[in-house]
N, C-alpha and C positions, 0 to 999 in steps of 0.2 A: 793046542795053543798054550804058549808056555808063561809067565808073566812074574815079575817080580813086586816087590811091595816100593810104593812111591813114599818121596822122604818126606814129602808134605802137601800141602794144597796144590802148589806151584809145581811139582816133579812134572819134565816133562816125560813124556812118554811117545817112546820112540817105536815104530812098527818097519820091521826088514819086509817091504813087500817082496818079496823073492819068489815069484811063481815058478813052480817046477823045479825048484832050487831045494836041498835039504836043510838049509839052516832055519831054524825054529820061525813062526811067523810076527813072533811079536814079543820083543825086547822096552825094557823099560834104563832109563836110564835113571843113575842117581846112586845109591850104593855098588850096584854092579857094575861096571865099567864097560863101554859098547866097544865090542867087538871091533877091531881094524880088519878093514877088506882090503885087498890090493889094488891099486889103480895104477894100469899101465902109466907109462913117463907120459905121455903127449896124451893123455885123457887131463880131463878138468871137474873140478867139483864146483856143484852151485845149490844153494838154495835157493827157494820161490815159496814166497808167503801168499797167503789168501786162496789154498790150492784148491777150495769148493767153488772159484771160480772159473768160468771156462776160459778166459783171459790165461790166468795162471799156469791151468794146463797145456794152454798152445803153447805158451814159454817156455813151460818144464818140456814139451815134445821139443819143440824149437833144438834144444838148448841138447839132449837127449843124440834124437838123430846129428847131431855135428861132434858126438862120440863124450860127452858130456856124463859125469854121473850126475844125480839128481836127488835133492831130498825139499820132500814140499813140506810146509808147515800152513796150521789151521788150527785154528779155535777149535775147529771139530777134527776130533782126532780119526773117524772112519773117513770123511772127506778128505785128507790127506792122502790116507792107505790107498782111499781107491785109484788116486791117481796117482800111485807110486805103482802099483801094481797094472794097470794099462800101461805103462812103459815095461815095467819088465815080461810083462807077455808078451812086449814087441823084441826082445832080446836085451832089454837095457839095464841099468843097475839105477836104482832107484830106491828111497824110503820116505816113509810118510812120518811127522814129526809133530803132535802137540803143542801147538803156540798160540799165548795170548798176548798181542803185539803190545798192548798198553800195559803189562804187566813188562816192567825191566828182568825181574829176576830168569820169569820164563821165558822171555827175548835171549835172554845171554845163554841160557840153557840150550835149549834150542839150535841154538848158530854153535856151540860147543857140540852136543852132541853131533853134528854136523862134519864139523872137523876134525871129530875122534875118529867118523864111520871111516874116511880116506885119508884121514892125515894131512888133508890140505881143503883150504876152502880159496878157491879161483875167483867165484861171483856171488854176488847177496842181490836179489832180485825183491827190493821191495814195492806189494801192490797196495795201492789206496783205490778203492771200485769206486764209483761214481758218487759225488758230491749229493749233498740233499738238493732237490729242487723247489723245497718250499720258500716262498715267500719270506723275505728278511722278518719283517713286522709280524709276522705269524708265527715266528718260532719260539720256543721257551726259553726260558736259560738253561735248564735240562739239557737242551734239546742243543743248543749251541755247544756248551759244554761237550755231551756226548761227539758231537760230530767233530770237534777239532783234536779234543781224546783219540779218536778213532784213526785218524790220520794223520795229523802232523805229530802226537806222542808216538803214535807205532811208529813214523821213519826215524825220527831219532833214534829210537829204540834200535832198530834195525842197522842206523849208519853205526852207532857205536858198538851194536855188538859185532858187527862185521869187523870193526877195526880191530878191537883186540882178537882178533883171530888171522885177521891175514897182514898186521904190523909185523910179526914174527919173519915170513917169507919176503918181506920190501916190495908186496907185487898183492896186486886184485883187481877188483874192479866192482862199483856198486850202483845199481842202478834203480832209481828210485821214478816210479811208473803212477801216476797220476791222471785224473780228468783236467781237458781244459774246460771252463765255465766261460756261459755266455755273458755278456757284459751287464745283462738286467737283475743277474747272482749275484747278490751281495757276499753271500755264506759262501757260496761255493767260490767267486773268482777271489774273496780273500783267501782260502784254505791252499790255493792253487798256485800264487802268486807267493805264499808262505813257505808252501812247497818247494816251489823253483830257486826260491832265494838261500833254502837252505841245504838245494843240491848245489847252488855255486858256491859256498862258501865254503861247505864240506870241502869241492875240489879243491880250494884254495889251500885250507889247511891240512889236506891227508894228502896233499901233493908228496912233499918233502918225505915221508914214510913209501912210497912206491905206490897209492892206491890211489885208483879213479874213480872218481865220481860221475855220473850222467844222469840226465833224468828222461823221461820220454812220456809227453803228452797228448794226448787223444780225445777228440771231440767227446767221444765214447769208449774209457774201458772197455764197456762190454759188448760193444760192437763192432769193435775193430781190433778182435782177436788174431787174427795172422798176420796184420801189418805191424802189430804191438810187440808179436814176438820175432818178428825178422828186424824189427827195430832195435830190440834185445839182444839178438845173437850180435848183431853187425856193430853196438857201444861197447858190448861184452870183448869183444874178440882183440888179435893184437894189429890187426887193420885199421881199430881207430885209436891205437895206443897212443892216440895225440891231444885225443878229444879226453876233457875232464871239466866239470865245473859247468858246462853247456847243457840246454836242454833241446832236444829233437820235438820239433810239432807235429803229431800224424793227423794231416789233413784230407775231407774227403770232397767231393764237390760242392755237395749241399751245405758246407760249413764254411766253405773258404770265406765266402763274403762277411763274415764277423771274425774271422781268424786274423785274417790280412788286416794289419796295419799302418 
């Protein structure tokens, strides 16, 4: 395993999962400049953040099998790898990428080394996992702090760094994946509703640059892993190159009756 020196706290650090492939298994970025790989014309690049989630990786497979390269990012940088490396055992091109979504500098790194690895970044697939469900009056200011840190600073993070990167090409598409919260949520149906307001306004403004925005909400992140990522492919793709600034509800039975309004 080969590795280079990081230029400081924040370097991110990039891992080529490439099973059965000869190129080294782990690349850092930062002084040394990350390798370009070749991306057939009609393939597409995408990142997916949050990749130690099972959520993340139905997405990154999702996103994979419909001929897709893929680079997951995570706080935790083996949790990425691993799921960069279960696609490329399936035949796919994949990397796993070091990101701390409320840190900007390592966001912008991150979605750059990204776009060095293919020369194009197609999709930014940001996940926010399930909202806290404690009780309004019981939470800290810690505790508030940390959770809207958590999520509504990582999507920004995530919609601007997506932008400077695919402004260049006039074309993307960003998809910002969030809990719905039930109505007895204070914490959570604010986080959610902050969330959704700043997927449409994104689409509003990154219209005129060529880049979509969509969001797509789920009673359950993490229970509704395969309707989350065929919700993803199908914002993602150029079948709904109509839809921007919208958010998708994935509804299951047991929730409709507080979803429906």
């Amino acid at each position: 395993m080969l590795s280079g020196s990081p230029t400081g706290h924040n370097a991110v650090q990039l891992t080529a999962a490439v099973a059965r492939r000869a190129a080294p298994p782990l690349l850092r970025s930062g002084a040394a400049a990350i390798p370009h790989r070749h991306v057939p014309p009609d393939a597409r690049a995408a990142l997916v953040t949050a990749a130690g989630s099972l959520t993340s990786q139905a997405i990154g497979r999702r996103l994979a099998h419909d001929g897709a390269c893929v680079a997951f990012a995570d706080a935790d940088r083996d949790a990425a790898c691993a799921a960069a490396e279960a696609i490329c055992a399936d035949g796919g091109e994949a990397v796993g990428l070091e990101m701390h979504a409320r840190d900007w500098t390592s966001t912008q790194r991150a979605v750059q080394a990204a776009r060095d690895r293919w020369a194009r970044l197609d999709v930014m697939v940001n996940l926010v996992d399930d909202s806290p469900a404690a009780p309004f009056l019981a939470l800290s200011e810690d505790d508030l702090t940390e959770s809207f840190d958590a999520a509504l600073v990582g999507l920004m993070h995530g919609v601007r760094a997506a932008t400077e990167q695919m402004r260049e090409a006039d074309a993307g598409c960003i998809v910002n994946v969030f809990p719905l919260s039930r109505d007895d949520n204070v914490l959570g149906g604010a986080m959610a509703g902050a969330a959704e307001m700043l997927t449409r306004a994104a689409g509003v403004e990154l219209a005129p640059l060529g880049i979509r925005v969509a969001g797509i909400v789920a009673a359950s992140v993490r229970e509704d892993p395969a309707a989350i990522a065929d919700a993803v492919a199908f914002v993602s793709s150029a079948d709904a190159g109509y839809v921007t600034g919208s958010t998708l509800v994935i509804a299951e039975r047991h929730t409709q009756q507080w979803i429906a309004r």
